[in-house]
NULUMFI-914728 format. One record per residue: residue number from 1; residue in one letter; chain; x negated, y, z of N, C-alpha, C in turn. Coordinates in pm, whole numbers. Layout:
N
NUM:A:A:X:Y:Z:X:Y:Z:X:Y:Z;
...
This chain:
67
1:X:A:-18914:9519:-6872:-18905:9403:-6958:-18898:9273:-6878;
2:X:A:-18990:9246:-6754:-18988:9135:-6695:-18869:9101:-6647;
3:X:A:-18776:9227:-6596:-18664:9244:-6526:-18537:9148:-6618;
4:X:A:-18529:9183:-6727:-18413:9154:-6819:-18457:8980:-6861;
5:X:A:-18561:8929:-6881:-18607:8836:-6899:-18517:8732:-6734;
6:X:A:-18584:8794:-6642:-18566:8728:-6544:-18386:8701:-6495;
7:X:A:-18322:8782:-6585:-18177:8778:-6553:-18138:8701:-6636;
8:X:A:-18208:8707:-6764:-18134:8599:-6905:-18215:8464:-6818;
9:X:A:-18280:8476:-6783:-18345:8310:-6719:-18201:8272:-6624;
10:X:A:-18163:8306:-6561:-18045:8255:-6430:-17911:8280:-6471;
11:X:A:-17903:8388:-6580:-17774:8377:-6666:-17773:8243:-6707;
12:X:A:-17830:8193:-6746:-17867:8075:-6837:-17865:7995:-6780;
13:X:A:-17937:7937:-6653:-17927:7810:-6565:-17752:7841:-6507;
14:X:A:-17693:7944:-6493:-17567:7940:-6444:-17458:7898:-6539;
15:X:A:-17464:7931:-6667:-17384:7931:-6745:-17411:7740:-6787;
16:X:A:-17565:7708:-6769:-17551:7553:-6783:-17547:7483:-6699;
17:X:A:-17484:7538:-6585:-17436:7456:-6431:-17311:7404:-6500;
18:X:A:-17240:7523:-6475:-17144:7561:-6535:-17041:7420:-6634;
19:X:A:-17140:7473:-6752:-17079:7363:-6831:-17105:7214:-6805;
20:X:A:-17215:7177:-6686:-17249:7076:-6642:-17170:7003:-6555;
21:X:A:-17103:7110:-6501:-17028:7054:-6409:-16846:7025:-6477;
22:X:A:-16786:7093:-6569:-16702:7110:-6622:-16707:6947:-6682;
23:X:A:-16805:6915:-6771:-16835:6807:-6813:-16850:6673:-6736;
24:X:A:-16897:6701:-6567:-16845:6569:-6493:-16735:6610:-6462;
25:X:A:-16686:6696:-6470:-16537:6692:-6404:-16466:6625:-6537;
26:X:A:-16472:6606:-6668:-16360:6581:-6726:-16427:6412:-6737;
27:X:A:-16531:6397:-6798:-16594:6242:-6717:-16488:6188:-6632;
28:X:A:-16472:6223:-6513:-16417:6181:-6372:-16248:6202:-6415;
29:X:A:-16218:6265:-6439:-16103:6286:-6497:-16030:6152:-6594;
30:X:A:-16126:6096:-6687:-16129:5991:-6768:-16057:6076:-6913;
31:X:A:-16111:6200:-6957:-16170:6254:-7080:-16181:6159:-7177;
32:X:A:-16284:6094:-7131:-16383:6040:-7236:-16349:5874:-7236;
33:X:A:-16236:5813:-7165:-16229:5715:-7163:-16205:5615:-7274;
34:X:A:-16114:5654:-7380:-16102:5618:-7495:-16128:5704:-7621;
35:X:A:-16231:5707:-7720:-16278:5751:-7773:-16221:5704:-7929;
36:X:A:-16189:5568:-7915:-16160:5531:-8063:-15994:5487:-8089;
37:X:A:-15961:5517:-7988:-15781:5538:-7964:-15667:5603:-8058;
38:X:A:-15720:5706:-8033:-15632:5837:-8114:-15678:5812:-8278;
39:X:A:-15768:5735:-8341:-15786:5736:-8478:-15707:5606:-8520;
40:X:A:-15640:5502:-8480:-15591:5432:-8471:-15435:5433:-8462;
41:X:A:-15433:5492:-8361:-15251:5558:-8322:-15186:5616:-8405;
42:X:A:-15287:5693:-8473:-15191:5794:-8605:-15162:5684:-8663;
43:X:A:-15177:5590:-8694:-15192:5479:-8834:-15098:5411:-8786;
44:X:A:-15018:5384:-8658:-14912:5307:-8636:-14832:5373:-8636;
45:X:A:-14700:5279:-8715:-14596:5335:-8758:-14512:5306:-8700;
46:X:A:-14393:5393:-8580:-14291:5323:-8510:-14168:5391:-8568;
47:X:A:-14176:5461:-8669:-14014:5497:-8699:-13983:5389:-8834;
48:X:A:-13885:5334:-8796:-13789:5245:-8883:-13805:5272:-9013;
49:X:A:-13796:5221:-9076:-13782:5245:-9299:-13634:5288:-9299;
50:X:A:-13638:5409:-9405:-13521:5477:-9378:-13406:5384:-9537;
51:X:A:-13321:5311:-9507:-13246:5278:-9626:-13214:5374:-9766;
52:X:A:-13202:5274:-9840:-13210:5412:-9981:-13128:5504:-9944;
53:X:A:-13017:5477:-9940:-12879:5538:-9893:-12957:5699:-9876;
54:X:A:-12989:5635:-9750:-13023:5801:-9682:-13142:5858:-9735;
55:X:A:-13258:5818:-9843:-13330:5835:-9914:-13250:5937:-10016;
56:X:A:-13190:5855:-10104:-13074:5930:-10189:-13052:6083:-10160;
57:X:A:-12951:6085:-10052:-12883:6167:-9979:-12951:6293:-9969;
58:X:A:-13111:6273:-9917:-13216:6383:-9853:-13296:6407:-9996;
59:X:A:-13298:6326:-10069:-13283:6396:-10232:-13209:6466:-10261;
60:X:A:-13105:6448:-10266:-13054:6540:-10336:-12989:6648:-10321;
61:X:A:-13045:6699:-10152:-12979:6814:-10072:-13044:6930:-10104;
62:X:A:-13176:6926:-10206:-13231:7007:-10235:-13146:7068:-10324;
63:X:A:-13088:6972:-10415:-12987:7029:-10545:-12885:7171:-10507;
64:X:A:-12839:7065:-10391:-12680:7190:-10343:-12766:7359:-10314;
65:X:A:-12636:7441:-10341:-12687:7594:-10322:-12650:7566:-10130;
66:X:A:-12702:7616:-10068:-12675:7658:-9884:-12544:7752:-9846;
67:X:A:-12500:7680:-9770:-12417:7762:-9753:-12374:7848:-9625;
């Protein structure tokens, strides 16, 4: 019993090196540099307003059979 105890003890400090170190590496990396970026970015809009015209058009392509 002491045996298996004593292996889950250093499994455990290894496996949270581990992720300790993974975690300064992406730190250092600059991971974590912008955090409130990407919720923002979705919300800007860089494609052009499409004229009715071609509004129209992509309506009503559903109508036609494929050919």
């Amino acid at each position: 019993m002491p045996d298996s105890i004593i292996i889950l003890i250093i499994l455990s400090l290894c496996l949270g090196t581990g992720v300790w170190l993974i975690f300064l590496w992406a730190v250092r990396k600059g991971e974590f540099d912008d955090t409130e970026g990407p919720k923002f970015r979705m919300l800007a809009d860089d494609d052009p307003p499409r004229s009715s015209n071609e509004t129209e058009e992509n309506d009503n392509d559903h109508d036609r059979p494929h050919e």
